[in-house]
Backbone as XML, in Angstrom:
<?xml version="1.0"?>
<chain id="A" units="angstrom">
  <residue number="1" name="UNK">
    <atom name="N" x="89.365" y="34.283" z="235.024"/>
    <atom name="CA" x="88.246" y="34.430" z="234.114"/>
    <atom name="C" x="88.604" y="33.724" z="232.804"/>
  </residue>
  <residue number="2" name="UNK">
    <atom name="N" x="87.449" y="33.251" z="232.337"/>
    <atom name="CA" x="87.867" y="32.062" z="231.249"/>
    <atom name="C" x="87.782" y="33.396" z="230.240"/>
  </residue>
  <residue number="3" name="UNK">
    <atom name="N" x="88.240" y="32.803" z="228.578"/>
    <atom name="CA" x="87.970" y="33.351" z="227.110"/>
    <atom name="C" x="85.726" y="33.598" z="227.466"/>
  </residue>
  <residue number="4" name="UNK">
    <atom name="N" x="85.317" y="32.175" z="227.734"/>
    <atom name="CA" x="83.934" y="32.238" z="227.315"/>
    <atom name="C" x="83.565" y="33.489" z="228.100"/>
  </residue>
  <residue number="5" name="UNK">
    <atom name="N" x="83.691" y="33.567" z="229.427"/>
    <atom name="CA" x="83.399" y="34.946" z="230.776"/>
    <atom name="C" x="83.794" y="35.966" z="229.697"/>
  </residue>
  <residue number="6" name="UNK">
    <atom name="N" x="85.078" y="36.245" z="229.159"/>
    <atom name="CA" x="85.213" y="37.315" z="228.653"/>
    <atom name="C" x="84.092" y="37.967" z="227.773"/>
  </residue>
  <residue number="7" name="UNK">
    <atom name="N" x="84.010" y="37.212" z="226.841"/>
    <atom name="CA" x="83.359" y="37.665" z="225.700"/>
    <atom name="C" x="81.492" y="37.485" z="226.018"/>
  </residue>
  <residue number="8" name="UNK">
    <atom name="N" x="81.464" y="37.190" z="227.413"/>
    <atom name="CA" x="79.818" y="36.918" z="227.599"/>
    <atom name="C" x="79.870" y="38.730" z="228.157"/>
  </residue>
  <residue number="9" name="UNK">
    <atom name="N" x="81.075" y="39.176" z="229.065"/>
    <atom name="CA" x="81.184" y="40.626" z="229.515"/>
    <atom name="C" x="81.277" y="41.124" z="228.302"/>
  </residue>
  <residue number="10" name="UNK">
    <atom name="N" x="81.592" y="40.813" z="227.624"/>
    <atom name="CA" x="82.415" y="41.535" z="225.891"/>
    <atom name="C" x="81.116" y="41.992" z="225.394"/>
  </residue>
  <residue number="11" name="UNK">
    <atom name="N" x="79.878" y="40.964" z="225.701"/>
    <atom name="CA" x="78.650" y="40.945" z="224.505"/>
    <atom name="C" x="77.705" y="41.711" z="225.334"/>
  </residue>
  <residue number="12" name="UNK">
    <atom name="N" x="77.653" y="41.835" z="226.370"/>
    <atom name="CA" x="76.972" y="42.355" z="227.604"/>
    <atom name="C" x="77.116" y="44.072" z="227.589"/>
  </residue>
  <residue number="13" name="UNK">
    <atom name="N" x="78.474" y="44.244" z="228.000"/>
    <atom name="CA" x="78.773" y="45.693" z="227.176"/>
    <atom name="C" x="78.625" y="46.414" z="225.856"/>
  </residue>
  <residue number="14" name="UNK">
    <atom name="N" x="78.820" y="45.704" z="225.190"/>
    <atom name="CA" x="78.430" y="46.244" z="223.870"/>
    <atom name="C" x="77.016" y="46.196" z="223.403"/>
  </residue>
  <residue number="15" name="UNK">
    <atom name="N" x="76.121" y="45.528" z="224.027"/>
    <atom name="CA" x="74.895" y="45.613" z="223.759"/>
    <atom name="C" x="74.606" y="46.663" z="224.616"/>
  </residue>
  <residue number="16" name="UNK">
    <atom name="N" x="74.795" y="46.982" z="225.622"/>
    <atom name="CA" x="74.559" y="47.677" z="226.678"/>
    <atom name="C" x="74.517" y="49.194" z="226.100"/>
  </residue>
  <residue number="17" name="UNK">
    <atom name="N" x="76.169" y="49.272" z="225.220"/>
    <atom name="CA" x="76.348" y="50.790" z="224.910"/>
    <atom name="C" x="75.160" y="50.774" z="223.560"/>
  </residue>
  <residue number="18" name="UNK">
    <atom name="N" x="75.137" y="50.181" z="222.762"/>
    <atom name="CA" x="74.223" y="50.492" z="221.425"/>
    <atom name="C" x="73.110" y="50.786" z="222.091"/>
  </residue>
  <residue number="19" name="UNK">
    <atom name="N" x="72.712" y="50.246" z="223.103"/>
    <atom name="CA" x="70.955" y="50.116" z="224.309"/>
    <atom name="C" x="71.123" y="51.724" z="224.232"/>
  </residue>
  <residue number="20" name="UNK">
    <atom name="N" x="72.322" y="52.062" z="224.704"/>
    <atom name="CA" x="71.965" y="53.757" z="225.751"/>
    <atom name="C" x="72.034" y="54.403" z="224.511"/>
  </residue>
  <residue number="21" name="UNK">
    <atom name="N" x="73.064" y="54.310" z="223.074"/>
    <atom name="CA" x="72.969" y="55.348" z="222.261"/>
    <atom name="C" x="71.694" y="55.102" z="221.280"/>
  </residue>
  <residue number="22" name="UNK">
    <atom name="N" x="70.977" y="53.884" z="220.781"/>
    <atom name="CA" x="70.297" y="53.906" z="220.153"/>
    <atom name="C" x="69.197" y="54.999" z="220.976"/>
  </residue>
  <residue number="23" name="UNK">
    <atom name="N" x="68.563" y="54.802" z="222.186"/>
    <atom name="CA" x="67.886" y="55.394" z="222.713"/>
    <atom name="C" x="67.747" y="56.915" z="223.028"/>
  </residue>
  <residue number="24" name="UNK">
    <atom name="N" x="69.468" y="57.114" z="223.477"/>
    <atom name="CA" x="69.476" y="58.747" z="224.019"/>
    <atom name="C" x="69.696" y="59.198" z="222.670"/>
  </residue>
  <residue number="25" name="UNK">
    <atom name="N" x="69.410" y="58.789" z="221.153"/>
    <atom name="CA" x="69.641" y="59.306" z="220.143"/>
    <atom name="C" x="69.042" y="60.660" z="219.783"/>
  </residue>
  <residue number="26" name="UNK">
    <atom name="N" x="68.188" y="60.910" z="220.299"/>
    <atom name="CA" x="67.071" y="61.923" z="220.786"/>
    <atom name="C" x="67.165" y="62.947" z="221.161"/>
  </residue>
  <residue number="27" name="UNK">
    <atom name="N" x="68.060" y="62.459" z="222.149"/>
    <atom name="CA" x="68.366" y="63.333" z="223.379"/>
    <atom name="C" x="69.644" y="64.289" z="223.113"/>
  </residue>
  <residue number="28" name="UNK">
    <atom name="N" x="70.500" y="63.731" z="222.279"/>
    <atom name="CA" x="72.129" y="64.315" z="221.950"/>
    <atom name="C" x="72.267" y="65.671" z="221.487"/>
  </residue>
  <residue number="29" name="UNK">
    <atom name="N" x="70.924" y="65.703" z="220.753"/>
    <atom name="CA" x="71.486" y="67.148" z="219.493"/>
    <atom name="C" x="70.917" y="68.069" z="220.431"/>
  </residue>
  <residue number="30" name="UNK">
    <atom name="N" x="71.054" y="69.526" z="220.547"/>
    <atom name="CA" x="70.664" y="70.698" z="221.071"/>
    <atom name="C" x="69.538" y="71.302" z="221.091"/>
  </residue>
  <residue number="31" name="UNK">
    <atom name="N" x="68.817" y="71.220" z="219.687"/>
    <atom name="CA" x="67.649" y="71.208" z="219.138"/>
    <atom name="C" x="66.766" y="70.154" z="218.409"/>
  </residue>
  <residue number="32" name="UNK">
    <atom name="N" x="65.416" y="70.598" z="219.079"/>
    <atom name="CA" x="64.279" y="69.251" z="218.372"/>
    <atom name="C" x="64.919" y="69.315" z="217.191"/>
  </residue>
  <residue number="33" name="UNK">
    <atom name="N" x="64.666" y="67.917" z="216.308"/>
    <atom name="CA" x="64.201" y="67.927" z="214.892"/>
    <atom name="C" x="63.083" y="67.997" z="214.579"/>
  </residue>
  <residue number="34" name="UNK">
    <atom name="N" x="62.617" y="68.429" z="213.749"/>
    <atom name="CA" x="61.034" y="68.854" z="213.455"/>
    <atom name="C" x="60.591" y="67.436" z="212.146"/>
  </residue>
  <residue number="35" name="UNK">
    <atom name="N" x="59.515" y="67.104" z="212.759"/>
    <atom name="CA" x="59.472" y="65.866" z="211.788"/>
    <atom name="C" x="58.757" y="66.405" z="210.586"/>
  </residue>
  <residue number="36" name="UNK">
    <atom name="N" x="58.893" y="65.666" z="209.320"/>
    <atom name="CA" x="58.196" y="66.367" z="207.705"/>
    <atom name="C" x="56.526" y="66.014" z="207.714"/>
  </residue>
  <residue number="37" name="UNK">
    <atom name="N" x="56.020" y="66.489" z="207.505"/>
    <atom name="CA" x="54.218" y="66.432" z="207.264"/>
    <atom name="C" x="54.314" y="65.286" z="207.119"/>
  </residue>
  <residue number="38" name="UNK">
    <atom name="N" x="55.074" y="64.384" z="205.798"/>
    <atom name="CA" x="54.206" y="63.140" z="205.034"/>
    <atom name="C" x="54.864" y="62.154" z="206.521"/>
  </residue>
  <residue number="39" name="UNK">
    <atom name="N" x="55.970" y="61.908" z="206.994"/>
    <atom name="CA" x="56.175" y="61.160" z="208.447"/>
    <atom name="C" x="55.489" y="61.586" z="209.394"/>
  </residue>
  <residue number="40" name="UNK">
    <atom name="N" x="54.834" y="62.802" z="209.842"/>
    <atom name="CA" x="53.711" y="62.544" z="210.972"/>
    <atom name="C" x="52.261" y="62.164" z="210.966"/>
  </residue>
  <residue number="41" name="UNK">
    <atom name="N" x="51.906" y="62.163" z="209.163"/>
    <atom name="CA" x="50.787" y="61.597" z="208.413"/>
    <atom name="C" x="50.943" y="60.140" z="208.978"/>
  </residue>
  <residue number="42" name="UNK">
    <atom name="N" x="52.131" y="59.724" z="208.049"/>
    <atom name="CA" x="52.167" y="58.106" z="208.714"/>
    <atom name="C" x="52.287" y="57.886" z="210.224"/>
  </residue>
  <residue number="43" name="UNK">
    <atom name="N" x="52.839" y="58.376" z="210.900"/>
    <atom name="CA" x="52.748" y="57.568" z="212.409"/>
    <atom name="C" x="51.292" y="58.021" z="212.983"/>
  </residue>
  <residue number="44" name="UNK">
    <atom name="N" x="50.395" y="58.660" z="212.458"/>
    <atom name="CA" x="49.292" y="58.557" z="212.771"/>
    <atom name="C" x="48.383" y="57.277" z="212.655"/>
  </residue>
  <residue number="45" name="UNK">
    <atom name="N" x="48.859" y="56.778" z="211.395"/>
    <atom name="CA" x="47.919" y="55.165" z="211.106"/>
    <atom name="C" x="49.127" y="54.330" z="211.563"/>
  </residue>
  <residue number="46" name="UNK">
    <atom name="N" x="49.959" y="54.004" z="211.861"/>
    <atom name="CA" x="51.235" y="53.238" z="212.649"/>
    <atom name="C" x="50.400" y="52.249" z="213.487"/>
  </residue>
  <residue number="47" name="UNK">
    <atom name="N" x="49.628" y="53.284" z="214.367"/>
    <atom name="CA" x="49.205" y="51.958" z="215.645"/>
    <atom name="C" x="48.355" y="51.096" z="214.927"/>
  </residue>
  <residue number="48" name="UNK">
    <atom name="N" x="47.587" y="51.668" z="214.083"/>
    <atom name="CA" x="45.940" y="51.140" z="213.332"/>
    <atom name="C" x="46.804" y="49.626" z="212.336"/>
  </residue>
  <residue number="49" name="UNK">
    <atom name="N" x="48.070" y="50.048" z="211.729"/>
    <atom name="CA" x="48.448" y="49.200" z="210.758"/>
    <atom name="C" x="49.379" y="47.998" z="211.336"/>
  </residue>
  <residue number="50" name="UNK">
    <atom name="N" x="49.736" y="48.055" z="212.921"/>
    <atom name="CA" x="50.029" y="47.152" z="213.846"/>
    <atom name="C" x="49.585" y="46.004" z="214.257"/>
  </residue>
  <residue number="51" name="UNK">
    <atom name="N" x="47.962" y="46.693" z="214.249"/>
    <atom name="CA" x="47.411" y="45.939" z="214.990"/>
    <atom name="C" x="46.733" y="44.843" z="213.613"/>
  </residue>
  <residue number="52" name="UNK">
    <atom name="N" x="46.332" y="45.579" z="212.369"/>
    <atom name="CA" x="45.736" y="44.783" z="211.785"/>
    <atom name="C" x="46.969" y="44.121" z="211.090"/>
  </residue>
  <residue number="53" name="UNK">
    <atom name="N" x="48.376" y="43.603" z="211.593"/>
    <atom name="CA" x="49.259" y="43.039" z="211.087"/>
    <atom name="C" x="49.461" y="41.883" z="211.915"/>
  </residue>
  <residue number="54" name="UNK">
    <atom name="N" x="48.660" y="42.151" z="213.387"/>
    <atom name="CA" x="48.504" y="40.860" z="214.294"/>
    <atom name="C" x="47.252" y="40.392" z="214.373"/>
  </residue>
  <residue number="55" name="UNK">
    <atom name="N" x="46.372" y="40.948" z="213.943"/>
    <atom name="CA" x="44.610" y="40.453" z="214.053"/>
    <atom name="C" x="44.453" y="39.737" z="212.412"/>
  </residue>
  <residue number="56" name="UNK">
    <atom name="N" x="45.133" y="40.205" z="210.866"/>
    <atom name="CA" x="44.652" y="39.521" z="210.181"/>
    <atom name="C" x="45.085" y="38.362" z="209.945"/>
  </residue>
  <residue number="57" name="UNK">
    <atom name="N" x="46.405" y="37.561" z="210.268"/>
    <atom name="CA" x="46.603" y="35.783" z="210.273"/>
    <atom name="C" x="45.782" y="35.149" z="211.370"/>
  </residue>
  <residue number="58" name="UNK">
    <atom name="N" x="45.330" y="35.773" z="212.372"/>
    <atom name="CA" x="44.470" y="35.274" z="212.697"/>
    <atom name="C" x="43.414" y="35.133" z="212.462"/>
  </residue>
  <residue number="59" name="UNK">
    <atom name="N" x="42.898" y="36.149" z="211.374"/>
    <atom name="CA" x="41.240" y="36.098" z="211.163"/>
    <atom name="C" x="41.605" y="34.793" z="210.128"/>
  </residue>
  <residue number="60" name="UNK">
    <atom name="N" x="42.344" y="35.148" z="208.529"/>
    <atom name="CA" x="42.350" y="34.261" z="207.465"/>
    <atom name="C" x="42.938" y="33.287" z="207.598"/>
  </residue>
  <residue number="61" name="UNK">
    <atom name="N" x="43.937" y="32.539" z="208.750"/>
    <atom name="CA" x="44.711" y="31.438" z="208.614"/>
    <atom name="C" x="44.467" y="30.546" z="209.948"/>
  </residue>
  <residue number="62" name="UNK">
    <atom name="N" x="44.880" y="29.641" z="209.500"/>
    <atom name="CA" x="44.964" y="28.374" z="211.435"/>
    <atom name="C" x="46.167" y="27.546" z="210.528"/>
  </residue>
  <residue number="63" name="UNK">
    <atom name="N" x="47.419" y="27.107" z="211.960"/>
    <atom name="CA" x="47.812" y="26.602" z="211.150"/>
    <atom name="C" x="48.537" y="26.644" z="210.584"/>
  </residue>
  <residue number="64" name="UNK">
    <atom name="N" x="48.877" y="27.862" z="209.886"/>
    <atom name="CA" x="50.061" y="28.173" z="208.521"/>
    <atom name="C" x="49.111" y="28.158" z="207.472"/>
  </residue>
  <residue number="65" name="UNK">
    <atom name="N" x="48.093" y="27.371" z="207.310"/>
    <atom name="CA" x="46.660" y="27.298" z="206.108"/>
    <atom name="C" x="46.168" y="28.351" z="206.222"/>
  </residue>
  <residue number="66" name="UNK">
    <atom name="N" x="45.421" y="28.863" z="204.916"/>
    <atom name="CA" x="44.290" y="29.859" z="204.570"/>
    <atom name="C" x="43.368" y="28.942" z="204.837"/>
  </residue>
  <residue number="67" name="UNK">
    <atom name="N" x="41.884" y="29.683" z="205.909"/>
    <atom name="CA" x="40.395" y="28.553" z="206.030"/>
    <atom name="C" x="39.952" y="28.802" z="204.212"/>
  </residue>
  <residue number="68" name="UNK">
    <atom name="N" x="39.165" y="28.036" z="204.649"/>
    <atom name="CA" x="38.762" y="27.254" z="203.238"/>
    <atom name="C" x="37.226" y="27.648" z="203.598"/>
  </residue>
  <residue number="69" name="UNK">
    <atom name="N" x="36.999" y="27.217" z="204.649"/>
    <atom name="CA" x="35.440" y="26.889" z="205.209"/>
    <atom name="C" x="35.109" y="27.928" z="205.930"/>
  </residue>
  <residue number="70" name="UNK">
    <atom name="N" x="33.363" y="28.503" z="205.422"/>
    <atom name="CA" x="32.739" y="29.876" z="206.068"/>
    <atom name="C" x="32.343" y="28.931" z="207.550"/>
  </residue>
  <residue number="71" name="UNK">
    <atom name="N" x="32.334" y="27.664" z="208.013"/>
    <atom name="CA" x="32.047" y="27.265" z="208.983"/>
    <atom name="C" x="33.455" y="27.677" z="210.444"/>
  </residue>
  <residue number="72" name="UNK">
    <atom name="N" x="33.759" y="28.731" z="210.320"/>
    <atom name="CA" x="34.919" y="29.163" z="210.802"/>
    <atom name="C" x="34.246" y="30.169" z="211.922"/>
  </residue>
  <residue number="73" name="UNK">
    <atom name="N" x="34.060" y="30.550" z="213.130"/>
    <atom name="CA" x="33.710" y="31.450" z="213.720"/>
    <atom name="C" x="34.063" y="32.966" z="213.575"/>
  </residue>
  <residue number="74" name="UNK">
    <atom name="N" x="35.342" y="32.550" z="212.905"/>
    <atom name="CA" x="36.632" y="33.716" z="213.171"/>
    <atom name="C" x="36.024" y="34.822" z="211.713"/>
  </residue>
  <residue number="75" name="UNK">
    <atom name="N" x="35.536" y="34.163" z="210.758"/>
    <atom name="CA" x="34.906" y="35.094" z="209.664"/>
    <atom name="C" x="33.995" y="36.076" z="209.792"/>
  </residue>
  <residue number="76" name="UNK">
    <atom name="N" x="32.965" y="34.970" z="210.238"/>
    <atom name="CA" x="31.717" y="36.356" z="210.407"/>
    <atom name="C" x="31.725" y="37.215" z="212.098"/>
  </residue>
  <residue number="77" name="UNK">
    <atom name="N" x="32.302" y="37.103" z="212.671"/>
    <atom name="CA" x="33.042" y="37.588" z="214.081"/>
    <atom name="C" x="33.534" y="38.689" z="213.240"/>
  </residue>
  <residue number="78" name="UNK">
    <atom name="N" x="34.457" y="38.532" z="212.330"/>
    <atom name="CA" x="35.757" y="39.903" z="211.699"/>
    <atom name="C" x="34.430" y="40.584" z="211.085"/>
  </residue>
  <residue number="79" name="UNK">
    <atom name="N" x="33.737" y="39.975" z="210.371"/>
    <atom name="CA" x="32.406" y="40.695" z="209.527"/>
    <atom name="C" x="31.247" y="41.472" z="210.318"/>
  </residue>
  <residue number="80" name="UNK">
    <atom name="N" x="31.187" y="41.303" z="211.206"/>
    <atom name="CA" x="30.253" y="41.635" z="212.397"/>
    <atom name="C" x="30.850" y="42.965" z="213.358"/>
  </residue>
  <residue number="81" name="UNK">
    <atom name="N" x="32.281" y="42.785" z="213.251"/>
    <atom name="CA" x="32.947" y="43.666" z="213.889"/>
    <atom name="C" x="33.171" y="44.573" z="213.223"/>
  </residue>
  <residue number="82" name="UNK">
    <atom name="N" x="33.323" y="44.569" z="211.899"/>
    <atom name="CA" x="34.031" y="45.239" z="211.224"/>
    <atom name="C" x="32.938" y="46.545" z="210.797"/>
  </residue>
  <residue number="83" name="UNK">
    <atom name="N" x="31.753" y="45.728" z="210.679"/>
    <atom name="CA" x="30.608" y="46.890" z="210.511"/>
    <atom name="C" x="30.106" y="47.726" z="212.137"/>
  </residue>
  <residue number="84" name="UNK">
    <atom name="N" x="30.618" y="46.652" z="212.153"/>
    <atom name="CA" x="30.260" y="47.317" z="213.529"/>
    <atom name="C" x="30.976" y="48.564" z="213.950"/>
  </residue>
  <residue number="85" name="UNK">
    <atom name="N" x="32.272" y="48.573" z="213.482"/>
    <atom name="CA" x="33.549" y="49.694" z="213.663"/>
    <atom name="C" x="33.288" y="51.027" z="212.713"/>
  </residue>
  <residue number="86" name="UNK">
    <atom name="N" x="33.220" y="50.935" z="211.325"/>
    <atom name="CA" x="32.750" y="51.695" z="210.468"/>
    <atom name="C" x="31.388" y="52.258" z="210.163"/>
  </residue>
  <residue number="87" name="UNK">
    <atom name="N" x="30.275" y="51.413" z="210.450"/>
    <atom name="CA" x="28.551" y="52.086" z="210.422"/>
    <atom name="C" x="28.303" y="52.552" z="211.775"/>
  </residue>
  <residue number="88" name="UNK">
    <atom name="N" x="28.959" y="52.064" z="212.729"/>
    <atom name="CA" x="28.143" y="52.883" z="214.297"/>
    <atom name="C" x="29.124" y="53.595" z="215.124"/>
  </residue>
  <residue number="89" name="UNK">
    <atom name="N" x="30.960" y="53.585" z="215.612"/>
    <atom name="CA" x="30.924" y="53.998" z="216.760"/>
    <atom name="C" x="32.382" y="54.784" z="216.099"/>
  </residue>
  <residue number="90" name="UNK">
    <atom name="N" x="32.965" y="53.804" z="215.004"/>
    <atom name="CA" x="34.713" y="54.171" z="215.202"/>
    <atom name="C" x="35.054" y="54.015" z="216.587"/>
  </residue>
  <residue number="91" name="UNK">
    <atom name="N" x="35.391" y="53.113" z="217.142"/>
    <atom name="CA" x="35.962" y="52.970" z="218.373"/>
    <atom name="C" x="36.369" y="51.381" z="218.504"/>
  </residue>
  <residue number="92" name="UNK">
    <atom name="N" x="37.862" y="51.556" z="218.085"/>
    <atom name="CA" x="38.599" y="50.409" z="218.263"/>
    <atom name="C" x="38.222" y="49.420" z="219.492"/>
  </residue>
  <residue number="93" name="UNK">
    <atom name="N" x="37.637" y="49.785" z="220.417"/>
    <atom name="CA" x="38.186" y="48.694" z="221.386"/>
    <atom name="C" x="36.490" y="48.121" z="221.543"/>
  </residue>
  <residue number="94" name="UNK">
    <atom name="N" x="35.668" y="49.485" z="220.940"/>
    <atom name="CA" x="34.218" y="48.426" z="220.968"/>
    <atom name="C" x="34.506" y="47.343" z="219.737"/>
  </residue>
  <residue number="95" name="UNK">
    <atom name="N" x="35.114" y="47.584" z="218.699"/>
    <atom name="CA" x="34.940" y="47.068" z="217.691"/>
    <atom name="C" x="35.654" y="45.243" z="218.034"/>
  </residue>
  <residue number="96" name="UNK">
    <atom name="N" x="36.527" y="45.675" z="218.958"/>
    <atom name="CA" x="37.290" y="44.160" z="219.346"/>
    <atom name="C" x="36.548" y="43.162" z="220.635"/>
  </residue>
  <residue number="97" name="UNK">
    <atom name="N" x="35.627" y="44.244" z="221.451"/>
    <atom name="CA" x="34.689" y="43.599" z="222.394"/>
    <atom name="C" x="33.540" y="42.636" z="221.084"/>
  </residue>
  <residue number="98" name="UNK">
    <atom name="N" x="32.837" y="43.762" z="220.532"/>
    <atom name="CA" x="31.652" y="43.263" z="219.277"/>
    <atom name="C" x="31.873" y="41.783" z="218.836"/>
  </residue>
  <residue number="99" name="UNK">
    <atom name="N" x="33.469" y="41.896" z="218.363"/>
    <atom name="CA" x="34.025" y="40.737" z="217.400"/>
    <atom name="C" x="33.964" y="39.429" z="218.590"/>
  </residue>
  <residue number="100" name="UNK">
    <atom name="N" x="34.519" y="39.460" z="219.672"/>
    <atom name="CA" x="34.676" y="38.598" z="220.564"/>
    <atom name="C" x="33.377" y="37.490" z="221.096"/>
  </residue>
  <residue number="101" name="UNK">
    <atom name="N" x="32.754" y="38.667" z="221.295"/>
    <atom name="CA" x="31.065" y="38.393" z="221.344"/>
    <atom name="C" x="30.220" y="37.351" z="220.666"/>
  </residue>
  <residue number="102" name="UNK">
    <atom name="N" x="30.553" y="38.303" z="219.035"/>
    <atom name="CA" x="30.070" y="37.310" z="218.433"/>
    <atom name="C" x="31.035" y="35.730" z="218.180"/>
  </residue>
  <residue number="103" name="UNK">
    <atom name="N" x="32.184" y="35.437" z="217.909"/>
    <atom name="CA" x="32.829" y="34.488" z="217.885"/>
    <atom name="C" x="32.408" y="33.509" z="219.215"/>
  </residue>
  <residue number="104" name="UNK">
    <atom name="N" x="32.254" y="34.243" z="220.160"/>
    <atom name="CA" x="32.063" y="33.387" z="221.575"/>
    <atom name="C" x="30.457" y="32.698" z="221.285"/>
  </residue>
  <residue number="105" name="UNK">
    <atom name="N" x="29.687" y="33.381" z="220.931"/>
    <atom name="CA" x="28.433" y="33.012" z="220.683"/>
    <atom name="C" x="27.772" y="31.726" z="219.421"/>
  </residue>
  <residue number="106" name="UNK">
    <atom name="N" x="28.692" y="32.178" z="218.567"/>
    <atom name="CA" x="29.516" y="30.985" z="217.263"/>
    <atom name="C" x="29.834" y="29.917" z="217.596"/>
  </residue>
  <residue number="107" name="UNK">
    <atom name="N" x="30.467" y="29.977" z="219.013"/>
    <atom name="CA" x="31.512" y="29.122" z="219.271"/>
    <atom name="C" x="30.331" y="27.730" z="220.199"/>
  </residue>
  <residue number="108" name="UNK">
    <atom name="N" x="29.527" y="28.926" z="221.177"/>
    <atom name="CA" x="29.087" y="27.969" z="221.976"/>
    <atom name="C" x="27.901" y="27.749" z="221.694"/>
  </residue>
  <residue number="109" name="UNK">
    <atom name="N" x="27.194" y="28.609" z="221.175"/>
    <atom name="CA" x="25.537" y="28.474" z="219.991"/>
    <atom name="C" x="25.583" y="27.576" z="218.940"/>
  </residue>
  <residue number="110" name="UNK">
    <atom name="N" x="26.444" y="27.272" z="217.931"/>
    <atom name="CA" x="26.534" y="26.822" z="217.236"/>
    <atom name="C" x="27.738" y="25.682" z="216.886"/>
  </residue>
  <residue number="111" name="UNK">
    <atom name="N" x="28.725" y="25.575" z="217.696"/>
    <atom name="CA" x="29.458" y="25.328" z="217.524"/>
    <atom name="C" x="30.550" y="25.112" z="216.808"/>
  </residue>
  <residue number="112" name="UNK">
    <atom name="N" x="30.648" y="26.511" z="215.782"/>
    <atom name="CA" x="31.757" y="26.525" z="215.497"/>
    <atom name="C" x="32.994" y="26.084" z="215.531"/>
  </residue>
</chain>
């Protein structure tokens, strides 16, 4: 076995053990920990603040650029959806069908 074999087993194991303890970290102590009010406040909006951390460079940017131009589909799609989410249903996943809709319709109506 060469030096490189070694240390590819070397890096393999040791990732391996941090894998099982980061995880069974949970699992070790005897008793739950009880989480504090203001941390189960937050992981309540967690998923909500995820998602709008991957949906808003896509609404405002192409590119690495901020659009410039309302001739963008991707604007009034987010604007359309967005009322759409807050005045009628609260329901995330109509609110991402709504948006799609209209962008698709932007896209091939008008050509956006």
């Amino acid at each position: 076995m060469t030096d490189r074999e070694l240390y590819v087993w070397v890096a393999i194991a040791g990732l391996a053990v941090v894998s099982v303890i980061t995880r069974g970290f949970f699992l070790i102590p005897s008793r739950p920990w009880p989480l504090p009010p203001w941390l189960r406040d937050a992981l309540k909006v967690a998923p909500l603040a995820a998602l709008v951390a991957v949906v808003a460079p896509e609404i405002f940017m192409t590119q690495g650029e901020v659009i410039t131009t309302w001739q963008d589909a991707r604007w009034p799609a987010a604007l359309v959806a967005t009322a759409a989410y807050y005045l009628w249903r609260r329901d995330i996943l109509l609110t991402i069908v709504i948006g799609m809709a209209v962008m698709l319709c932007l896209r091939l109506g008008v050509g956006w």
